[in-house]
C-alpha positions in Angstrom: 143.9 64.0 107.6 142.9 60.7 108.8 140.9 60.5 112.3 142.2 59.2 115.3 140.1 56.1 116.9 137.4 57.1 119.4 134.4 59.0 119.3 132.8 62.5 118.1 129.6 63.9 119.5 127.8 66.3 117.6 125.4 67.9 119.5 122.8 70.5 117.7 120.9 73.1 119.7 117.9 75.3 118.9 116.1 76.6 121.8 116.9 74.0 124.2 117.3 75.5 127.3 114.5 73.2 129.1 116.2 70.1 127.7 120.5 71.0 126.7 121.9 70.1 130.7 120.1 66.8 130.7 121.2 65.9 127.1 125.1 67.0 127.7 124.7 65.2 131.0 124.0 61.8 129.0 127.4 62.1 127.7 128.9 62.1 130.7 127.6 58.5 131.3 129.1 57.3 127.6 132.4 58.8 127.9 135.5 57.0 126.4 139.2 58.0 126.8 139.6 59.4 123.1 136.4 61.8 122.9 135.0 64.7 121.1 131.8 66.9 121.9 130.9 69.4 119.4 128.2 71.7 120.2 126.5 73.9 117.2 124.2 76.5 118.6 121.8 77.1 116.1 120.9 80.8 116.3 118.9 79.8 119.8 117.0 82.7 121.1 116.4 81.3 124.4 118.9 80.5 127.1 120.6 77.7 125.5 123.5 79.2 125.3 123.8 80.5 128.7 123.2 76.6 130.1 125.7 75.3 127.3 128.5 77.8 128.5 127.8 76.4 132.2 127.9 72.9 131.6 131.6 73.7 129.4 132.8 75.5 132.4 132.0 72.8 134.6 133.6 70.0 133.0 137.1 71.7 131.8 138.7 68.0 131.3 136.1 67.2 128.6 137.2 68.4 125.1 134.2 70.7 124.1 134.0 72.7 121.2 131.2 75.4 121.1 130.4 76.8 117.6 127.5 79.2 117.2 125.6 79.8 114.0 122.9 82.2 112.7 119.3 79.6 112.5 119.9 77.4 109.4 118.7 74.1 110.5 120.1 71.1 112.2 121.8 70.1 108.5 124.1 73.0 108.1 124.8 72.8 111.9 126.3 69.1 111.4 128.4 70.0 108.0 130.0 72.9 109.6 130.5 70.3 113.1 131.8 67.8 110.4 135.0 70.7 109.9 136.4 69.9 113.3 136.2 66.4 114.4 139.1 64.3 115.1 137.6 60.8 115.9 136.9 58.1 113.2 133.0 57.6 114.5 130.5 60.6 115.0 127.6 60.0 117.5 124.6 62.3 116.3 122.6 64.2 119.1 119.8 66.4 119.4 119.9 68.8 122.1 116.5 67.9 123.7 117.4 63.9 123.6 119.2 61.2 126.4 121.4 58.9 125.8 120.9 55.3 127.1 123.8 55.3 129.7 127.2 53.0 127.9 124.9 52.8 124.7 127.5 54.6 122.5 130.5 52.2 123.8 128.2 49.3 122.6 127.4 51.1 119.2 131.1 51.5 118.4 132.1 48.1 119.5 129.2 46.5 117.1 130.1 48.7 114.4 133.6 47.4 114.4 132.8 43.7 114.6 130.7 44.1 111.6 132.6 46.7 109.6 129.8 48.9 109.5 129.1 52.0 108.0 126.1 53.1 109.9 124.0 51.7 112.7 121.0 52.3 113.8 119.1 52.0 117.1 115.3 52.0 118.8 114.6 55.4 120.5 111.7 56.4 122.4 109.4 59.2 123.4 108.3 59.3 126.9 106.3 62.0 129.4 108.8 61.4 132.1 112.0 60.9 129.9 114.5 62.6 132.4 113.6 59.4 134.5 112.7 57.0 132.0 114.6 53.5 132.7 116.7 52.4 130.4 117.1 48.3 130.1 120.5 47.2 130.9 120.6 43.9 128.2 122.5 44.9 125.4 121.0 43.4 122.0 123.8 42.3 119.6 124.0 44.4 116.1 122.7 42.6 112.7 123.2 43.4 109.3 120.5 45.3 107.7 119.6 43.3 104.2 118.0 45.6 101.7 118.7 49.0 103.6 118.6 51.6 100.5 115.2 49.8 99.3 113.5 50.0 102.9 115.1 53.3 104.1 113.6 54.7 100.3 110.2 53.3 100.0 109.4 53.4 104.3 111.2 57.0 105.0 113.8 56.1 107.9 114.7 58.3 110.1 116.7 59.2 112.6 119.6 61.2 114.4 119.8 60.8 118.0 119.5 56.9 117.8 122.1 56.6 114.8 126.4 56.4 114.8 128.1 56.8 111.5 132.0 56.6 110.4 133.4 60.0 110.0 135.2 58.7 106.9 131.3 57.9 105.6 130.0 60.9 106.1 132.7 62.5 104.4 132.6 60.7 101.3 128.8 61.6 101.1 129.5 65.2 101.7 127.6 65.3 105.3 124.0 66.3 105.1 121.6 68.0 102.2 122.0 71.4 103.2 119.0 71.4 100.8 116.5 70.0 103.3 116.2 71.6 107.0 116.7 68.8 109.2 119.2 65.6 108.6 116.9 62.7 109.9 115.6 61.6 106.8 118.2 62.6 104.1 121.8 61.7 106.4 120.5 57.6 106.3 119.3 57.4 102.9 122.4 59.2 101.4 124.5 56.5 103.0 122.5 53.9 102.0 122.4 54.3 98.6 125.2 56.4 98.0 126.6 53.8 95.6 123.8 54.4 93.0 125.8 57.8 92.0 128.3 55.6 90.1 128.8 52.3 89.3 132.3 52.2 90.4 131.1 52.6 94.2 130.6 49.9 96.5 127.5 49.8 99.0 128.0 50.9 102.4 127.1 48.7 105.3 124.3 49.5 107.2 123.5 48.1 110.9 120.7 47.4 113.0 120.0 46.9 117.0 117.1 46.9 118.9 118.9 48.6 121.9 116.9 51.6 122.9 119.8 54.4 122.4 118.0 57.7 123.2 114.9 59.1 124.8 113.3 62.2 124.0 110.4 64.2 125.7 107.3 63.2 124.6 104.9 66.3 124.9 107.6 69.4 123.2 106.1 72.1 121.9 107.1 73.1 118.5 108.8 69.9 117.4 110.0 69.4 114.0 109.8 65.8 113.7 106.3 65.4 114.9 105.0 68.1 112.5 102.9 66.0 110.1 103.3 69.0 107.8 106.4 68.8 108.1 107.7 65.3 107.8 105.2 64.5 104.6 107.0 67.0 103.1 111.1 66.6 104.0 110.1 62.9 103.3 108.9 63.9 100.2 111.5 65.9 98.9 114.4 64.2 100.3 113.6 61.8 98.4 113.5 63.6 95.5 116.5 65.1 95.9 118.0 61.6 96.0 116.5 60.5 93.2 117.7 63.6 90.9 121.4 63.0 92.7 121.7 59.6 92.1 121.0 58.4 88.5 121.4 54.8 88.7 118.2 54.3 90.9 116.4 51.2 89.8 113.3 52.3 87.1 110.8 50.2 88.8 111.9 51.7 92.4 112.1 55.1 90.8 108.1 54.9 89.8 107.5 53.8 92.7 108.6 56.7 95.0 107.0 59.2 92.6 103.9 57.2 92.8 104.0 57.5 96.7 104.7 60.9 96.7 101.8 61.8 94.1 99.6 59.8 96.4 101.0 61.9 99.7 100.3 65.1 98.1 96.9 64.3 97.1 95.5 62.9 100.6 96.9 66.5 101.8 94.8 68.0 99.7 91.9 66.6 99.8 91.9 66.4 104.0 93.6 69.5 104.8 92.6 71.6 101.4 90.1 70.0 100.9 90.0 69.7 97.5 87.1 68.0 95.2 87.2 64.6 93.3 86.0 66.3 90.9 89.4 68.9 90.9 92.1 68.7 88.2 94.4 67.7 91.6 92.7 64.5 92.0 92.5 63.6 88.1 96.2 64.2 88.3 96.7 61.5 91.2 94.9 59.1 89.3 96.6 59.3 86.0 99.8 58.7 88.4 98.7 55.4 88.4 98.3 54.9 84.5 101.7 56.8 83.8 103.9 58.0 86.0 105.3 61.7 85.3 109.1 61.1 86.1 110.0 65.1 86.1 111.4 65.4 89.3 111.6 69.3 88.9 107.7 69.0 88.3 106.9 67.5 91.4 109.2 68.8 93.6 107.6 72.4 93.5 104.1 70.3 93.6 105.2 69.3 97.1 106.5 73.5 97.7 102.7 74.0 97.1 101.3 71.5 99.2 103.0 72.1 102.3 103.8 75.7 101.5 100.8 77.3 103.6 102.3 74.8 107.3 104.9 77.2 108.3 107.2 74.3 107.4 111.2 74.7 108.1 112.5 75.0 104.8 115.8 75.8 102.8 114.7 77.9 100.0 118.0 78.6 98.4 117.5 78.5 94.8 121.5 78.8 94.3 122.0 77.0 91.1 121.8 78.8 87.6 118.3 77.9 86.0 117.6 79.0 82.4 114.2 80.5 82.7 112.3 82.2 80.1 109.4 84.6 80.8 107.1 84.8 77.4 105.4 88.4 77.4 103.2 88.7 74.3 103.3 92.8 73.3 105.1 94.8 75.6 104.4 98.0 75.6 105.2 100.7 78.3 101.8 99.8 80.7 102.3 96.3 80.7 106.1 96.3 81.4 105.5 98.9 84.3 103.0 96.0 85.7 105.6 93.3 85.0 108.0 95.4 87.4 107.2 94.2 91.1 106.9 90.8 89.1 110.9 91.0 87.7 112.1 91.7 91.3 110.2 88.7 92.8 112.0 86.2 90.1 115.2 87.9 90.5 115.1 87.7 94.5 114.0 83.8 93.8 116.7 83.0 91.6 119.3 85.4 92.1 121.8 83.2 90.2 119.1 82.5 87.4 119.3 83.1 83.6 116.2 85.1 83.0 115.8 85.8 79.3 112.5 87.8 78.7 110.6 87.4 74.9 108.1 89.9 74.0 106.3 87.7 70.9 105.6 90.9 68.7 106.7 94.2 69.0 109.9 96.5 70.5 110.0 95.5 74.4 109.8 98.6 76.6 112.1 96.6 78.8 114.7 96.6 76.4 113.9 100.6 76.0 111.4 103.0 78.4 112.5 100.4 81.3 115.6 99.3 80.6 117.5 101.5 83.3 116.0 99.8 86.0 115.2 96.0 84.8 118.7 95.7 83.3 120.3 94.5 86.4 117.0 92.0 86.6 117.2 90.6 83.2 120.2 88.9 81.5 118.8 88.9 77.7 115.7 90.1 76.1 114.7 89.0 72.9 112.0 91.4 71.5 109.8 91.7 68.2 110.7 87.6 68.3 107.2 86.6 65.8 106.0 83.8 68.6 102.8 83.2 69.7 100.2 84.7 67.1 99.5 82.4 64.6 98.1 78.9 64.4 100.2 77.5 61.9 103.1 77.8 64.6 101.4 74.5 66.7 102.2 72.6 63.5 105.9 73.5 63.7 109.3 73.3 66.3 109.2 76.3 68.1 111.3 79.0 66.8 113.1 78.9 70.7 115.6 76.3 70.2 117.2 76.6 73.6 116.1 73.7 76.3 114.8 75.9 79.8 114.6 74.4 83.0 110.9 76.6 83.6 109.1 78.7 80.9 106.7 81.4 82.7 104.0 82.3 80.1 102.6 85.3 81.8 99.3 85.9 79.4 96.3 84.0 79.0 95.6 83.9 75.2 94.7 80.0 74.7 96.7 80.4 71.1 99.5 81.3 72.3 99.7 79.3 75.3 99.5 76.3 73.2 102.4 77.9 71.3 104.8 78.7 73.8 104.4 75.1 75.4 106.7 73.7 72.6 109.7 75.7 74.1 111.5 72.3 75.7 111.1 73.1 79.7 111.4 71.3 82.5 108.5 73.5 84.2 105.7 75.4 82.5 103.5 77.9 84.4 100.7 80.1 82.4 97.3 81.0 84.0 95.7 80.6 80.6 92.2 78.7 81.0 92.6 78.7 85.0 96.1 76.9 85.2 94.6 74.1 82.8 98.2 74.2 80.9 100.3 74.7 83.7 102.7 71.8 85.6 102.0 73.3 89.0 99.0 75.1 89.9 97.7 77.6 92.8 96.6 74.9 95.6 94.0 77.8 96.8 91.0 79.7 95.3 92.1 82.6 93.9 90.8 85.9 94.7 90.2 88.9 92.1 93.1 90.7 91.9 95.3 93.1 89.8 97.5 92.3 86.5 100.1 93.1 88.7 99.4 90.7 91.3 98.5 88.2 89.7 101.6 87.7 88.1 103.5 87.9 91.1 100.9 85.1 92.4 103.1 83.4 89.3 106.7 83.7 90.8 105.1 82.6 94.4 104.7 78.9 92.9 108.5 78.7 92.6 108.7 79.8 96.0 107.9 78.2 100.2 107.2 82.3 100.8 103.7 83.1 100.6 104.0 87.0 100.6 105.8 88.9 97.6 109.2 90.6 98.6 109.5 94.7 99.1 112.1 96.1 97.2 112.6 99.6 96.3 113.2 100.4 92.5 117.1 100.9 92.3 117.4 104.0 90.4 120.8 104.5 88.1 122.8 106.7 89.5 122.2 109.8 87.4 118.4 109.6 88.4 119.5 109.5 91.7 121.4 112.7 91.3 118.7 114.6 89.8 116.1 113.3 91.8 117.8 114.2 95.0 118.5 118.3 93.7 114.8 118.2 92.4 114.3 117.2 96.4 116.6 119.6 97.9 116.1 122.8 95.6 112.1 121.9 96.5 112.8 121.1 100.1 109.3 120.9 101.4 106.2 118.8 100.6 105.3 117.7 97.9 102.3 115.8 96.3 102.7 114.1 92.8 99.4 114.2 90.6 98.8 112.9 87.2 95.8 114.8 85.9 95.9 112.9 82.5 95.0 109.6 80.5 95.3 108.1 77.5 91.5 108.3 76.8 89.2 111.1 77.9 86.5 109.2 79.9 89.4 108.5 81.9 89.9 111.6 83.3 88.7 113.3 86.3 87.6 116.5 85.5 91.1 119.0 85.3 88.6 121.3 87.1 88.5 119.3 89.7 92.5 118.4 90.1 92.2 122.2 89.9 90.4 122.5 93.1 92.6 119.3 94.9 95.9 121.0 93.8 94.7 124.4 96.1 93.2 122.2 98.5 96.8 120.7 99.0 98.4 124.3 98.9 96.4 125.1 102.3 97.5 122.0 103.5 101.0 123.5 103.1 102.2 120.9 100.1 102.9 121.7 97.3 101.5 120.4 93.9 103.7 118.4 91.8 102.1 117.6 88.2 103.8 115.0 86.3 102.4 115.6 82.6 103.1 113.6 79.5 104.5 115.3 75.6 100.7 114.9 74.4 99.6 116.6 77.4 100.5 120.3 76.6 97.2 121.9 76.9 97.0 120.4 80.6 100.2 122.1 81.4 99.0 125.2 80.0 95.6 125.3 82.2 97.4 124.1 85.5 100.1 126.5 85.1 97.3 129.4 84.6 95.5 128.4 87.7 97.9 126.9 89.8 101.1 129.4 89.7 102.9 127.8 92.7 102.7 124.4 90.9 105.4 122.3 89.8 105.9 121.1 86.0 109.2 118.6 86.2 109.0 117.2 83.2 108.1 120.8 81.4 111.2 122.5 82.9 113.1 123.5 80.0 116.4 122.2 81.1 114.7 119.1 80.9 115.2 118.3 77.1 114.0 114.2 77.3 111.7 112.9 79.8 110.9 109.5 80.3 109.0 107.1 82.8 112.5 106.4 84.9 112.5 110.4 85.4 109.0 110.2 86.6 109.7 107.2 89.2 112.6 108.9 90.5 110.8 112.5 91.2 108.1 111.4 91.9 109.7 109.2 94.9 110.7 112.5 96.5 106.9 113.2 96.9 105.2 112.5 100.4 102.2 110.9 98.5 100.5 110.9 94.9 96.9 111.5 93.2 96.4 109.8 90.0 94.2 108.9 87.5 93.9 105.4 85.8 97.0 105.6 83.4 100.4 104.6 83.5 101.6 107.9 85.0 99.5 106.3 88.1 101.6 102.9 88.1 105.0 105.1 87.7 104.0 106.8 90.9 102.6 103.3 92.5 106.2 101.5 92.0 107.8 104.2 93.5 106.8 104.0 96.8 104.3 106.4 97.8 101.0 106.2 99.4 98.9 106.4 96.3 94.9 107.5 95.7 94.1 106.4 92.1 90.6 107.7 90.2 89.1 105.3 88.5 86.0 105.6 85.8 84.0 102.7 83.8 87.3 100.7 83.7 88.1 97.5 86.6 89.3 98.9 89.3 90.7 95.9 91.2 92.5 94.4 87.6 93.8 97.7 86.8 95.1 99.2 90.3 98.3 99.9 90.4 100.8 98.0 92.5 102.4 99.9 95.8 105.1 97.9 97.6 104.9 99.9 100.9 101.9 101.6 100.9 98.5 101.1 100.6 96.7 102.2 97.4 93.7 104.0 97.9 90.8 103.0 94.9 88.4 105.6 94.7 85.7 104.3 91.5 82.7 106.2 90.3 81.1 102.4 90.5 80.5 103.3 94.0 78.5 105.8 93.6 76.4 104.7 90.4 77.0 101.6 88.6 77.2 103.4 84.9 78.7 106.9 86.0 81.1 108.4 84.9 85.1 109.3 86.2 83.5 113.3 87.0 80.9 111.5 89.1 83.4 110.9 92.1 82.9 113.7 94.8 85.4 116.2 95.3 85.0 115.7 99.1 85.5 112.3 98.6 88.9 112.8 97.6 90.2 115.5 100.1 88.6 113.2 102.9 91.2 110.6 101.9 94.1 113.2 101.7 93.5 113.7 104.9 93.4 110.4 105.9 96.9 109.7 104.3 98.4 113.0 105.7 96.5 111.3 109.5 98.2 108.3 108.7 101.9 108.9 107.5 102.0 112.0 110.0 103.3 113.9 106.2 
């Protein structure tokens, strides 16, 4: 449907309630016979809507349209405007700006003498901008000679103080709904939208020195004035552009990349402060020797430069990426770890192509696991020979399939030089501190556990900072027996795992003896969770300990395995564990968690809680060399009762 001649405002509000009445008021002084206003609240929390619902009801002969939207950013808010206008030019304006009074009327008359596509005007910031005095001499429009190439290399910007033809911004699609705000991406999409094909002419772009629009100079909070902010929309509009729009010229191309190598780095070294003598800076300087064109690459160097600003962002990873996670030997410890890790990838790329390789061995992902990574995994290639021996670096990977990012979650120097041959756009490995890796941590990292380090892994693919909480879904039938086991035992419960793979790693069974009647004062109940190899455990709990529980010993339960133990063991109000996998089981479940540990690390090898926090008790506390039996047995009941204090259990 073809517009009608006149004019379309599109106004976008996000707490404006100091600034909306004086900005719809503007209007009112450029009004033409055939005229549009479209007002997109933008999930304000303030009264902006209240004062925008005033100002409609005041002015019934003005054709308003008032659309409200949950907080997306002032780019969504103008494509979903873009839906309902009726008039062939669209006047852009932000709900905390003025309008020079008959500035639009002088916009649309220049933009018709010179058939042009877009114009843009001067703006201004001032203290006193509701009485700011506008100069009455209108300057005549000119032809802008080189736009794209300016508006590319300089960073343009621009809403308020810019018209467009409705017809234009249709052809372009309206705004990047990738990038929060329009000011950068809207002008350079027009300018160089005929470098998508070579069949499309170049739009015409305008310039006047008429100040259009004044805007208050002191606002809290805004966007545009963020340094953080607009280094880094500048940076990856332009990025965007350049991966949409393949016809860009080389030379112009290397150019950008350069600039934005050079952005990143004086970020980091004056807000990060990062060394000359980092791998950051060696990275900025062989920018200048050879320019890195992989735009994927540098895009998520610029996530991880401006990540930490509290930038605006739109993180919507909605396209399909092929990504392959490389997991050496995966046994059932390791993919229990690899857990919390799955969900964070899946909950970044929910529309992603994970395939997952263990290099030797059967994959307990593909077996113990499988019931609850299934639905985070879309194929797993196990026992696949990759990643052990040196001849391989000699030869094409045995992966044939191109990935747009390889995640290479161990650090064995080998193998990382190994699994680097899979064709990626994006390779990620902490092996010798990131040394291998296309993006890196941008701050020191701290000791911490298997498991979060690797989710430290999926956060460089992400603006979040923090990992996401997410309950284990459990498949139906573990749902069903894990709520009976909870109603036929409809009390308290505690979950212990009394046993380990090695003996120095258990805490005396004495001692669990003596916690387990503690916890029967305490009015819970004992719940031991104990392993095939563990019989002669179950034989000296259930001797000492009559009113304990033995799930996994009940004889209608003829196969047990680690999904069986998440699911009970979620029913429990908290758990006590030794160092083992039974411990992790009960950590990714959900429960508050107190884990023994002996001579083994007890920050690399804690488990991983979601919701809770994990209480570490190591017998390195109390002497350097002792043993696991060393811990106190008051020690242990004084943090029960600090967990039963805490969750009220």
């Amino acid at each position: 449907m073809s517009e009608k001649n006149g004019v379309t405002y599109i106004v976008t509000v996000y707490n404006k309630e100091k600034y909306i009445l004086n900005s719809l008021e503007s209007i009112k002084q450029n009004l033409f016979k055939d005229l549009q206003i479209i007002i997109v609240n933008d999930g304000s929390v303030d009264k902006s809507k209240e004062r925008i619902e005033k100002f409609i009801k005041s002015n019934p002969n003005l054709d308003i349209q008032f659309l409200t939207q949950e907080n997306q950013g002032p780019s969504i808010a103008t494509n979903n405007a873009i839906k309902f206008v009726k008039f062939n030019y669209i006047k852009m304006l932000d709900g905390d700006d003025i309008l020079s009074p008959n500035s639009v009327k002088l916009m649309k008359k220049e933009m018709e003498t010179l058939n042009l596509d877009l114009l843009y005007g001067d703006w201004k910031w001032d203290a006193d901008y509701k009485n700011y005095k506008f100069k009455k001499c209108d300057y005549k429009a000119k032809f802008f000679k080189n736009a794209f190439e300016k508006i590319l290399l300089r960073g343009w910007g621009g809403s308020s103080n810019l018209m467009v033809k409705t017809n234009t911004l249709k052809k372009i699609n309206g705004c990047d709904t990738r990038i929060f705000i329009q000011d950068y991406s809207l002008p350079l999409r027009i300018a160089g939208h005929h470098l998508k094909s070579k069949s499309i002419n170049p739009f015409r772009i305008g310039l006047t020195k008429k100040i259009i629009c004044v805007g208050p100079k002191f606002q809290k909070n805004r966007i545009i004035t963020n340094e953080a902010q607009t280094l880094h929309d500048l940076s990856m509009v332009a990025l965007n552009f350049l991966e949409d729009h393949k016809f860009v010229n080389e030379n112009l191309k290397i150019k950008v990349l350069k600039k934005i190598k050079r952005r990143c780095w004086k970020w980091k070294s004056k807000i990060q402060k990062k060394s000359y003598f980092s791998f950051d800076f060696l990275s900025f300087v062989c920018s200048y020797l050879w320019t890195d064109q992989n735009i994927e690459k540098i895009k998520y160097e610029v996530i991880n430069t401006w990540k930490q600003e509290n930038i605006k962002n739109v993180n919507n990873n909605i396209s399909r990426k092929k990504i392959l996670v490389y997991v050496g030997l995966d046994l059932l410890g390791d993919g229990i770890i690899k857990i919390p890790f799955l969900h964070n990838l899946r909950k970044i790329f929910p529309n992603g192509e994970i395939t997952w390789v263990a290099g030797k061995g059967k994959s307990t992902i593909k077996e113990n696991l499988n019931p609850i990574s299934k639905e985070l995994i879309d194929y797993i290639r196990d026992d696949a020979g990759i990643g052990s021996n040196f001849s391989e670096l000699f030869f094409k990977s045995r992966i044939s399939k191109n990935y747009d990012i390889v995640i290479d979650t161990q650090k064995r120097l080998l193998t990382t030089l190994i699994v680097r041959k899979v064709k990626t756009k994006l390779f990620i490995s902490p092996s010798c501190n990131f040394l291998f890796s296309d993006i890196k941590p941008n701050i020191k990292q701290q000791t911490k556990s298997l498991a979060e380090d690797l989710l430290d892994l999926s956060l460089l693919l992400t603006y979040d900072q923090n990992v996401y909480a997410e309950k284990i879904i459990l498949p139906a039938l573990y749902k069903k027996n894990s709520k009976n086991f909870d109603d036929r035992y409809n009390f308290k419960k505690v979950a212990i795992c009394p046993g380990a793979s090695n003996e120095w790693k258990r805490w005396p069974k004495e001692s669990f003896s003596e916690i387990a009647n503690y916890l029967i004062k305490k009015k819970f109940l004992p719940v031991f969770f104990l392993g095939p190899n563990e019989r002669n455990l179950y034989k000296f709990f259930k001797d000492e300990i009559p009113k304990a529980l033995f799930p996994l010993q009940m004889e209608s339960k003829k196969k047990t395995d680690p999904i069986q133990t998440i699911a009970l063991s979620s029913t429990c109000n908290f758990g006590i564990s030794n160092d083992t996998g039974c411990g992790h089981l009960l950590g990714i479940s959900g429960i508050p968690l107190i884990t023994l540990f002996g001579k083994t690390n007890e920050v690399k090898f804690r488990p991983f809680n979601y919701f809770n926090t994990n209480i570490v008790i190591s017998s390195s506390s109390f002497d350097k060399n002792a043993e696991i039996s060393s811990i106190p047995i008051t020690i242990v009941k004084n943090k029960i009762d600090e967990i039963i204090r805490k969750n009220n259990t």
